[in-house]
Steps between C-alpha positions, in 0.01 A plus 500: 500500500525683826811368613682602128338842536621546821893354365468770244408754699805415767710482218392820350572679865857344560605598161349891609730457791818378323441724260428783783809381695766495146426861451532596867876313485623657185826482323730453791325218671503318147850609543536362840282173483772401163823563737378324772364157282855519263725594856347188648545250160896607563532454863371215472702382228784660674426300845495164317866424440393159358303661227760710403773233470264224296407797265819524425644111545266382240602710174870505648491099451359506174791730440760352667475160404238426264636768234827324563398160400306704176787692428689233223168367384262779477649822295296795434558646162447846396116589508368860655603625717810343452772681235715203603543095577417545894597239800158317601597585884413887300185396363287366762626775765166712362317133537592463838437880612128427402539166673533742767194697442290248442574325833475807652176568377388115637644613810277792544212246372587334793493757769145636365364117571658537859370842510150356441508250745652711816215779399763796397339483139170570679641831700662600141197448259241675766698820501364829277734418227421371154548132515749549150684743693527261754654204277702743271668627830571170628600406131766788463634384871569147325671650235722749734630155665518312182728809367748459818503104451582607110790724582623271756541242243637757228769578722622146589516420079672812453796358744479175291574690143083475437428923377338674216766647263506873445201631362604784219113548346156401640309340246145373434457173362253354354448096367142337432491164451136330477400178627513239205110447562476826348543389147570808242220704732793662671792690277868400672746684523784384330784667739470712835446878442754743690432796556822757707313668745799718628866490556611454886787747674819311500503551911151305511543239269650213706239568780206513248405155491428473836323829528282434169412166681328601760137619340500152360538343819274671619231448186593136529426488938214682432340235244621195689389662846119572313515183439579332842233771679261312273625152561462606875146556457500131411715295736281450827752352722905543540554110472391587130776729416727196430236361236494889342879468512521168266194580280578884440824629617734203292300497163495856493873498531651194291247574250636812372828659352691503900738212396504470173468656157111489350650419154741192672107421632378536185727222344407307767154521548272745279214367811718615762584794309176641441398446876800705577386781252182502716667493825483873657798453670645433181563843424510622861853351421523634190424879628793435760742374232478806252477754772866387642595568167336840435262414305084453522337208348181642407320148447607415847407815670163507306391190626665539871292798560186362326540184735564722797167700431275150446690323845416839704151527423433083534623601882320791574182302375597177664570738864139662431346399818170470353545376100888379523665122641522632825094542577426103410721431787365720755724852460821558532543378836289243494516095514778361281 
């Protein structure tokens, strides 16, 4: 009884200090304790040439050669966003951009284990800041260097004939299709709902695509990078980032709408289609796809942002020194 009187007490007094020492900083070192954890997510994405090029070899094969091979045997026919039959090598370039993201994101799952076990986490976590600050800074540094790998790729497919068309309206679409288990509980909807947002300025329009893509790369890091903070909280040692890599990183991308059509899945498997339906990467893709076309699936975007919201906050809580992950294993810094 003493000893948890006196653990409440010392908790009570550093969170009077913290508290004391947050108001004493104010906006601008909020301000400056964000530049300096995003600056040093890009340098040091910027000083590892090797990450650079493998974050881009790996979706530039898939494009390169696999699509090839797909080309004669796997046509895409017209389903949103699509207005016509499109080449498959156009299809899975949104696929492979959140290929990118979401090894990105494992990436920077990585670097928080190695974090942990040099001790940086330690100096990070023990500073006045809130401990979501903390993660949502080092979360939007992810994303910055997920949205140069993004660009990078962008660029290469736009030299290979691989661009969004010009984009003359921005619409919102909208397409609900329940799970079978649902019965007659859940109305479908026959056909997707358009609505025309606004028209686009003839000198924007063929740059549109790649400007409206952006927020949903960046909704789309965001989830995927909540989820590998929390994943992080998990793995104890680096040799177990190659396990995460076959057990998370894989499933979450070949089951899902990257390579192929979900109604082709569909016909093929109504198991594997339903799994991919529940995949949250699923419509990560999805959100990139519509976007390049100018237009927001809301279904996608609902469920991207709910995601985002539920991965967060399983990450702050698992980083909670004394309730989350991290305190059964001795703190941040402490034994793997």
């Amino acid at each position: 009884m003493a000893t948890s009187a006196f653990s409440t007490a010392a908790s009570e007094s550093l969170a009077e200090t913290n508290f004391a020492a947050r108001r004493r900083l104010g906006i601008s070192g909020y301000v400056a304790c964000f530049k300096g954890i995003v600056w040093r997510e890009i340098l040091r994405y910027l000083h590892q040439r090797e990450r650079f090029l493998s974050a881009l070899v790996r979706p530039l094969i898939w494009l390169f050669i696999f699509a090839a091979g797909f080309r004669q045997t796997l046509g895409v026919s017209i389903i949103p966003p699509y207005e016509t039959y499109v080449l498959y090598e156009e299809f899975i370039a949104p696929g492979l951009i959140a290929m990118i993201l979401l090894f990105n994101a494992m990436q920077s799952s990585l670097s928080m284990v190695y974090d942990r076990e040099t001790g940086t986490m330690r100096t990070l976590l023990v500073s006045p800041f809130p401990r979501s600050f903390l993660l949502l800074s080092k979360l939007l540094g992810g994303v910055s260097v997920a949205l140069l790998q993004a660009f990078a790729f962008l660029f290469v497919a736009y030299w290979w004939g691989i661009q969004p068309p010009p984009i003359t309206e921005v619409k919102l679409f909208t397409f609900f299709d329940p799970p079978s288990w649902a019965g007659n509980v859940i109305p479908a909807m026959g056909d997707p709902i358009v609505y025309t947002l606004f028209s686009v300025p003839d000198f924007l329009q063929p740059a549109l695509g790649y400007i409206a893509v952006v927020p949903a790369i960046v909704l789309g890091g965001l989830m995927l990078g909540a989820l590998a903070l929390f994943i992080s909280s998990v793995i104890k040692q680096l040799e177990n980032f190659a396990g995460v890599m076959n057990f998370v990183i894989f499933p979450m991308f070949f089951a899902s709408s990257a390579l192929y059509p979900l109604w082709r899945i569909r016909e093929a498997s109504p198991l594997l289609y339903e799994i991919c339906r529940l995949n949250p990467f699923t419509y990560a893709v999805e959100l990139v796809r519509f976007a390049l076309y100018g237009q927001i699936d809301t279904i996608s975007l609902a469920i991207v942002v709910a995601c985002t919201v539920i991965f967060l906050g399983a990450a702050v809580f698992a980083y909670n020194p004394s309730k989350g992950l991290i305190a059964r294993r001795g703190g941040p810094g402490g034994p793997a």
